[in-house]
Residue, then its C-alpha position, 0 to 999 in steps of 0.5 A: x548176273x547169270x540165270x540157271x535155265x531148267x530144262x525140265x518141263x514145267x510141273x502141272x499141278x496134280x489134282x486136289x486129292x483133299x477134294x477127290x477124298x472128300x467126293x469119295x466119301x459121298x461115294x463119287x466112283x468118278x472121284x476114287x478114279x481120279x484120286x487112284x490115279x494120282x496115288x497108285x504109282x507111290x503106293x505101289x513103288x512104296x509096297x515093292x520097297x517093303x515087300x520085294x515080291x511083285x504079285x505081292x507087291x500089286x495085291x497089297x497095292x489093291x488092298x490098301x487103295x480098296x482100304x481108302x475107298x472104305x475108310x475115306x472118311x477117317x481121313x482128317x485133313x488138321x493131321x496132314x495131306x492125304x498122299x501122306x496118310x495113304x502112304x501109311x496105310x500102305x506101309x502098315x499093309x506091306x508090313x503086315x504082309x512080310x510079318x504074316x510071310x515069315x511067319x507062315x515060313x517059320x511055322x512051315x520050318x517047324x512043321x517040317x522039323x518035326x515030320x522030320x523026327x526032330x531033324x534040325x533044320x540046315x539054316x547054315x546050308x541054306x545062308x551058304x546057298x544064299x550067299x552064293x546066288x546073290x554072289x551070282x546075281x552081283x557077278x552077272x549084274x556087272x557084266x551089263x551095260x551102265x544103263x542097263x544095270x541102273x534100269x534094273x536097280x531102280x526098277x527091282x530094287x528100288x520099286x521104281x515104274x518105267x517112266x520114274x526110271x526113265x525120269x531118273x536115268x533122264x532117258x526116254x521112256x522106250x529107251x529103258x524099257x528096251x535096255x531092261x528087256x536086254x538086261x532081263x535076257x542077259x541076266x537070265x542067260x548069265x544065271x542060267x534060268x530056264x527060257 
């Protein structure tokens, strides 16, 4: 009979969020600390996925997590865990965060039109120009090293922190935070971005 030996580190478990939420809603300060801790990173790397915009991405974390502070006592324990339901509060506040965006871009475009005497907006000119820079950016991303190129994948496209892309890449964490500052350079080198 042969044994599978796990080389991961054992986990330790994580608070008891359902207990933290609970001394939330009796306003524990020390409570939300602990139960922000826990959820901030999902939270964030869930918003970054929806709404791709970094700053963004952190004003909408600090939104929904103020949000749990104020509604704790919405939650109902029979309908589920609590990472779930913040989760969901933080899908719903991405969302409405992309939707208010393009709506401001669409009013924006047709303001614009019409400061422009009717002239009709070049979307054409405007998708070419797209596809050529994500054209660019692929081209640029192929001259990094594997390592490279997975860091930044998972870290901008993915919404991953560090130390999830280390986990993931089975790196240590200075490591990747070294071969992501490199990429960034190369990148921004190959596109030609000012320094």
């Amino acid at each position: 009979m042969s044994h599978v030996v796990s080389l991961a580190p054992p986990r330790r478990p994580g608070p008891d969020l359902r207990e933290l939420l609970s001394r939330v809603v009796r306003g524990d300060q020390e409570a939300f600390a602990a139960l922000y801790d826990a959820v901030a990173g999902p939270v964030l790397g869930l918003v970054r996925r929806v709404v791709r915009d970094a700053a963004q991405s952190e004003e909408v974390a600090q939104e929904v997590l103020l949000e749990v502070w104020r509604t704790a006592a919405r939650y109902r324990a029979e309908r589920g865990e609590v990472l779930p339901w913040v989760l969901t509060i933080a899908h719903r506040r991405a969302v409405d965060r992309v939707r208010s965006a393009q709506a401001a871009a669409d009013r924006d475009r047709r303001a614009a039109a019409a400061s422009h005497g009717g002239s009709p907006y070049d979307e054409v000119a405007e998708q070419v120009e797209g596809r050529l820079e994500r054209e660019q950016v692929r081209r640029c991303l192929r001259t990094l090293t594997e390592l490279q190129r997975e860091s930044l994948t998972l870290a901008y496209y993915r919404g991953y922190s560090y130390p999830e892309v280390a986990q993931v890449l089975g790196a240590p964490l200075g490591t990747v935070k070294t071969r992501m500052r490199d990429a960034l350079i190369r990148m921004r080198d190959c596109l030609g971005v000012g320094a």
